[in-house]
C-alpha positions in Angstrom: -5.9 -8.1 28.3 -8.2 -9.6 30.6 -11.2 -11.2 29.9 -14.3 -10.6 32.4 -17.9 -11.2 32.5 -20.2 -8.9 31.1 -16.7 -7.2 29.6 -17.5 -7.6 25.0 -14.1 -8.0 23.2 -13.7 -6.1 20.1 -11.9 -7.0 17.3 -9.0 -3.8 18.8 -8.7 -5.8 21.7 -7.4 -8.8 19.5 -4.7 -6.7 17.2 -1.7 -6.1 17.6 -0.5 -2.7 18.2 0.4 -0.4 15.1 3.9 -0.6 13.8 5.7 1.3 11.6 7.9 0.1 8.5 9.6 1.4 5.5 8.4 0.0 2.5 10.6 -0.8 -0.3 9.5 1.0 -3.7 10.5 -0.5 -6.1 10.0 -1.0 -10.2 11.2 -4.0 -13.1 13.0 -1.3 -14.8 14.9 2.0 -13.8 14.6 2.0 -9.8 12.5 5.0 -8.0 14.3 7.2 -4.7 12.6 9.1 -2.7 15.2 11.6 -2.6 14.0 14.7 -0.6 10.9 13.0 -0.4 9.3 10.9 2.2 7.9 7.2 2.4 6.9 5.1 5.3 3.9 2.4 6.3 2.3 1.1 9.2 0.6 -2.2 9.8 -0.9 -4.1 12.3 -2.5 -7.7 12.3 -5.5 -9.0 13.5 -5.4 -13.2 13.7 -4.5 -13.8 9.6 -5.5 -9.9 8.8 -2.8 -8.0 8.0 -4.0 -4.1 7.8 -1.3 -2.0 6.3 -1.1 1.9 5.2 1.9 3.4 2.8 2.6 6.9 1.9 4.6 8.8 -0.4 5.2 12.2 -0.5 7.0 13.5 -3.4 9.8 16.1 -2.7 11.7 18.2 -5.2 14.7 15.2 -5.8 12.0 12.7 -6.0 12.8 10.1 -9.2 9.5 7.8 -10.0 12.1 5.5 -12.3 10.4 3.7 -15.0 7.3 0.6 -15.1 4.6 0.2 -12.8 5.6 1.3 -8.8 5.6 -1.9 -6.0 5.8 -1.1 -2.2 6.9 -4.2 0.0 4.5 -5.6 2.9 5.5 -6.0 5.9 4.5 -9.5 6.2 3.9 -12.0 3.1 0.4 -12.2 1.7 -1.1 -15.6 1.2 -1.0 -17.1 -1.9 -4.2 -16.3 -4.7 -6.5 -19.7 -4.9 -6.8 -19.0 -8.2 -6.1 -15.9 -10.5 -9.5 -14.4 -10.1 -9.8 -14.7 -6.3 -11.7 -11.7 -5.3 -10.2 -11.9 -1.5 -6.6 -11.3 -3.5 -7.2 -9.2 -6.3 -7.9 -6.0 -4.9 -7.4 -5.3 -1.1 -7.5 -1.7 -0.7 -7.9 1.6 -2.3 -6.0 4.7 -2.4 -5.6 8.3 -3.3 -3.3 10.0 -5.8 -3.0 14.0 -5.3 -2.3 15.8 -8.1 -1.6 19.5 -6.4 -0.4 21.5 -9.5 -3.6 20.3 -11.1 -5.4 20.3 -8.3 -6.8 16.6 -8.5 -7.2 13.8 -6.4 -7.3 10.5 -8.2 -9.6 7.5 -6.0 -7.4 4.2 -6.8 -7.5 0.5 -5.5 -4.4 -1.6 -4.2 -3.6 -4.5 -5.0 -1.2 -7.6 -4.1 0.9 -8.8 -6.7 1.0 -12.5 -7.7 4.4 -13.3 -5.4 2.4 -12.1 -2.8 4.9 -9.7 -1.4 4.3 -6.5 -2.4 1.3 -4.0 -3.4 0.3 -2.2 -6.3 -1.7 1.3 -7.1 -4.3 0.7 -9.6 -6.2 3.6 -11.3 -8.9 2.9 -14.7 -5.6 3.1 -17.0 -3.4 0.8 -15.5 -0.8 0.4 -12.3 0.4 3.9 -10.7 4.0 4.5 -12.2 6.5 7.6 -12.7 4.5 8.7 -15.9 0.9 7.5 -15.0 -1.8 8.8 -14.2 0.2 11.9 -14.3 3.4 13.5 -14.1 5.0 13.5 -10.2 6.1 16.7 -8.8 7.1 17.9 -5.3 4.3 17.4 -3.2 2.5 15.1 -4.9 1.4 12.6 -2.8 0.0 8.6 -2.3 -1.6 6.9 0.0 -2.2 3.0 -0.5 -4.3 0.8 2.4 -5.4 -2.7 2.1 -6.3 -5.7 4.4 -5.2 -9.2 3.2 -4.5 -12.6 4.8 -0.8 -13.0 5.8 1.2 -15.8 4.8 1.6 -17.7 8.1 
């Protein structure tokens, strides 16, 4: 890009170009797979920003495994200055959609403590297989947050 007189840059001008990546969804006990299903992220970064989307669609041979669900970042988070840092805590929000019930669940994202991967969190708990309701094909979540990158 170059930079003229009279020309105002925007913080666009400055990012770096959407990417896509596959997250890895993972749990601490029985492993999810996507199956039939589909998951997949983009990210982009602006200087120390790192703004990231993940979705998963839920198909038919979909397995949610067991525990609270983590998707990987595409680029390590910065460490927490403490545990009650409000930049680290929550970084996002997200939506949950129930279709057999017909319900849409508003959620936030968060980065966990090793700082490389995110979290759903609804008023119960972390998003898992069971919770906040039982997955089935065409269920669907979307996760976005913005937090500082690692280096």
């Amino acid at each position: 890009m170059a930079l003229r007189a009279g020309r105002f840059v925007t913080a666009q001008d400055l990012a770096e170009p959407w990417v896509e990546y596959t997250p890895t969804w993972s749990t601490s006990g029985t492993q999810p797979s996507v199956g039939n299903g589909d998951l997949k992220g983009q990210w982009n970064r602006i200087s120390d920003l790192v703004h990231l989307t993940v979705y998963l669609l839920w198909g038919s041979t979909t397995t949610g495994g067991t525990n609270s669900w983590a998707f990987s970042l595409p680029s390590e988070a910065q460490a927490a200055l403490s545990p009650h840092d409000p930049w680290q805590i929550f970084v996002g929000s997200g939506v949950l959609r129930d279709v057999s019930a017909f319900n849409y669940w508003a959620i936030s994202s968060t980065v966990n403590a090793s700082g490389d991967s995110i979290n759903g969190v609804f008023s119960n708990g972390l998003v898992a297989g069971n919770a906040p309701f039982t997955w089935a094909a065409d269920d669907h979540l979307t996760l976005t947050a913005t937090y500082r990158a690692a280096s």
